[in-house]
N, C-alpha and C positions, 0 to 999 in steps of 0.2 A: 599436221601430219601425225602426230604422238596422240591425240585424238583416236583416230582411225585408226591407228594402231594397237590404242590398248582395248578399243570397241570391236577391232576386229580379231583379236588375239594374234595378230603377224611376227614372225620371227625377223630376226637382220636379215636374213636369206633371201626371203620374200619381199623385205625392204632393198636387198638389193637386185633383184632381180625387177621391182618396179622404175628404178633408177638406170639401169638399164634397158628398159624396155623389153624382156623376156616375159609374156605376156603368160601364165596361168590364171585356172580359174580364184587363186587367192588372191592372185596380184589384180583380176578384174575387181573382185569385190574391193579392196585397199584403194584402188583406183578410184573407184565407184566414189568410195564414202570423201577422199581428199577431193575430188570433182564438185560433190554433195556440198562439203564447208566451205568452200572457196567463191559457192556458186559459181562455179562451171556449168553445172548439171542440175535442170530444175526438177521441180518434184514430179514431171510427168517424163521424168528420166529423158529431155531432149539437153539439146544443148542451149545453154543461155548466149546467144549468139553478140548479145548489149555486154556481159562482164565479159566474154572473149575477147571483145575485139576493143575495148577500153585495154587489158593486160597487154595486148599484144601492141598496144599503141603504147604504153607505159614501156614496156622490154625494150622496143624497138625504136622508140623514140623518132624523129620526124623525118620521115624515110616515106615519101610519097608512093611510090611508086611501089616497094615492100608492102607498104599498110596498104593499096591496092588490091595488092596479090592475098595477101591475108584475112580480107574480108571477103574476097571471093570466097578461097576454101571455107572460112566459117560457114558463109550464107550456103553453100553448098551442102555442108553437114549440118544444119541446122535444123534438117527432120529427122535424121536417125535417129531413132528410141527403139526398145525394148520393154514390152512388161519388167523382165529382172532388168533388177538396177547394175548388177553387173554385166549381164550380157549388154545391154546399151553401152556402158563404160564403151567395151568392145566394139562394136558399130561407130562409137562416135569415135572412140581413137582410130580404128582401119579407116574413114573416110577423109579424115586430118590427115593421113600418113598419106597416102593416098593423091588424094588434091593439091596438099605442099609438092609430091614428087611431079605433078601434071603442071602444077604455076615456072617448078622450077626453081622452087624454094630450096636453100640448102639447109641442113639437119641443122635445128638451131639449141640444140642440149644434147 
């Protein structure tokens, strides 16, 4: 994240409003670039749907029927992209937000 941060030149402000989920277009880019090193987010700005759902088994630990639901949403946003790497951020988080609210997922951060 400190990364991303000194590449994106982000204030706390911006750092906290990404922690938050107060979504502008800085906090897309910040988004973008911490999605980018984590591999979240491949280079053709979709989502890597293989490290999703490896983290989300790792968070979540052996909870069948959660890892379920969680790789629906994944597989679901799995093609959202955007040329901008931050517009996609945006696409891939609204359809994560999205599909967790549709599976029935509760806010898990």
């Amino acid at each position: 994240m400190e990364e991303c941060r000194t590449e994106q030149n982000v204030s706390d402000d911006v750092i906290g409003k990404f922690v938050t989920k107060q979504i502008n277009p800085e906090v897309k880019c910040f988004a973008a670039c911490v999605m980018g090193k984590v591999g979240l987010m491949k280079e053709d700005n979709t989502l890597n749907k293989i490290v999703a759902l490896e983290g989300a088994k790792d968070f979540f630990g052996n909870d069948p029927e959660l890892i379920k639901k969680l790789e629906t949403v994944i597989k679901s946003c799995s093609g959202e992209t955007d040329a901008d790497k931050c517009e996609a951020f945006h696409k891939i988080f609204t359809c994560l937000e999205n599909k967790r609210i549709e599976e029935g997922i509760e806010m898990i951060f």
